[in-house]
N, C-alpha and C positions, 0 to 999 in steps of 0.2 A: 490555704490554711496558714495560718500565725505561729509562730516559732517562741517557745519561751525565753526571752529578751529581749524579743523584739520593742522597740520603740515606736507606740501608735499615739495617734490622737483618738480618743473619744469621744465623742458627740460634746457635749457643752463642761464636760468633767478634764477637758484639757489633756496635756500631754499624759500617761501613762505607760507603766514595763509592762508587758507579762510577766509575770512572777511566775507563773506556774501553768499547768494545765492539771485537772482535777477531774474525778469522776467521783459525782455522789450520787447516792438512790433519794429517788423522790417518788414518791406512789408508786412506790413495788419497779423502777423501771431507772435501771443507771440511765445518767448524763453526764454529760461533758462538758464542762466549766473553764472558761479562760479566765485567770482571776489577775486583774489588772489591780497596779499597785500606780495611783495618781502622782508623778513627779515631785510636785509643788504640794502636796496635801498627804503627809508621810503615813497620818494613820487612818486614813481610809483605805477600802478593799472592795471592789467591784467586781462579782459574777456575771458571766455574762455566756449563759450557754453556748455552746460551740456553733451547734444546729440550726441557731436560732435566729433566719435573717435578717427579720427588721431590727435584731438588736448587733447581728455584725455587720449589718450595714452601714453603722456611725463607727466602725474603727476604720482609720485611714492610716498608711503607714506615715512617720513624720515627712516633713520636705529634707531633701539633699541640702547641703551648703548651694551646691547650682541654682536649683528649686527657687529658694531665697532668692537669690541676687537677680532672678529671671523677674520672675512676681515683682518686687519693685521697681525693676528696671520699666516693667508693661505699664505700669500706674500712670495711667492718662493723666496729662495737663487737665485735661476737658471738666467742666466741673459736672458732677453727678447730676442728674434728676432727682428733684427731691418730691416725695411721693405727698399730695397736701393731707387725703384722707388720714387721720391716726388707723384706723383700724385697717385699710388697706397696708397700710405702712408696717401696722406692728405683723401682719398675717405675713407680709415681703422677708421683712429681716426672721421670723422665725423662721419661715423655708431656709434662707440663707444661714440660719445658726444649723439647722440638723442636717442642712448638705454637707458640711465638711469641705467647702470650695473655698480654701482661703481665697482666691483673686477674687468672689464675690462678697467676702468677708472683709478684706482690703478696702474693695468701692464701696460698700455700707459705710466703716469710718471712714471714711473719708467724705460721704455726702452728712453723716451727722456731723462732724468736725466744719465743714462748712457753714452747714445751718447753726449751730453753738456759735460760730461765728458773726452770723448774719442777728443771732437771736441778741446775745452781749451788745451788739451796736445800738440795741433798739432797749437794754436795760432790762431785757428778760433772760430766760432759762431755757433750757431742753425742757419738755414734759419727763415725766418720771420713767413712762416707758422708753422713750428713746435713750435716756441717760442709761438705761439697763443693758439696753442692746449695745450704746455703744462702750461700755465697761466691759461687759462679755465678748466681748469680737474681739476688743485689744488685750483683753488679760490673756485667750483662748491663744491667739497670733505671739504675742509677744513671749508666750511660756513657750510657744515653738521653736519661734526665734533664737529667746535665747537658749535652748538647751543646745539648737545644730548649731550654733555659731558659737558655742562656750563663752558666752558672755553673760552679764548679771542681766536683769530683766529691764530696769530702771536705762540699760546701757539702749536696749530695742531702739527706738523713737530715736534717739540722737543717731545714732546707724543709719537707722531705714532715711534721715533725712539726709544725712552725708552723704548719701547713697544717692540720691536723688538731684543733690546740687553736683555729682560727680558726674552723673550722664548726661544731665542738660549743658556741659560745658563741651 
């Protein structure tokens, strides 16, 4: 069970505190409410029954500062597989949005980062679904990042690269 201050991730509502834990009556019958207060988005407020485990199954606690530096250090060279089907692909990255695995979140941007790349050389775009997916994976990772790392958000990306020219030396 979740401690009121704890720092979780959310399913796709990014980093959040618990504020609180709460008991209201709903049909004649108290519950137990974690009501999560979203980091980055100050006046929203998220119920999210105690009991309730396909909905605490998307809190995950944040990553450690260790967590971090492990996670990029793992980032394969290797370029990702990129899946051709759209609708295979968007079915892929939503599993990968409601697991809560960042290192499967990591390899999603990074095989769309490649294809944005491969797409630009050809004078085209991401389709609209992948630019979703891969805006949601970096906003969700990067408000991670930067909260355990105390740094501004904008700082993430310069980091995680730094980071990455630092082990490959």
């Amino acid at each position: 069970m979740y401690q009121i201050n704890d720092m979780i991730l959310y399913g796709t509502e990014g980093v959040c505190k618990i504020d609180s834990i709460v008991t209201k009556e709903l049909a004649g019958e108290a519950q137990e409410y974690y009501v999560l207060k979203p980091v980055y988005s100050e006046n929203s407020t998220i119920y999210v029954p105690v009991h309730n485990k396909n909905l605490t199954k998307k809190m995950h606690q944040v990553l450690s500062t260790q967590e971090i530096y492990q996670l990029i250090e793992n980032i394969s060279d290797e370029q990702p597989d990129w899946i051709e089907n759209e609708n295979e692909r968007k079915e892929k990255f939503k599993e990968i949005m409601s697991s809560g695995k960042r290192s499967w979140m990591l390899q999603m941007i990074k095989s769309l980062y490649h294809h944005q790349q491969e797409q630009q050389a050809k004078g085209k775009h991401l389709r609209s679904s992948d630019e979703y997916f891969f805006s949601e994976a970096e906003r969700i990772l990067y408000d991670e990042f930067a909260l355990v790392l105390n740094i501004k958000q904008e700082q993430v990306l310069p980091f995680i690269m730094n980071q990455i020219q630092l082990s490959q030396k």
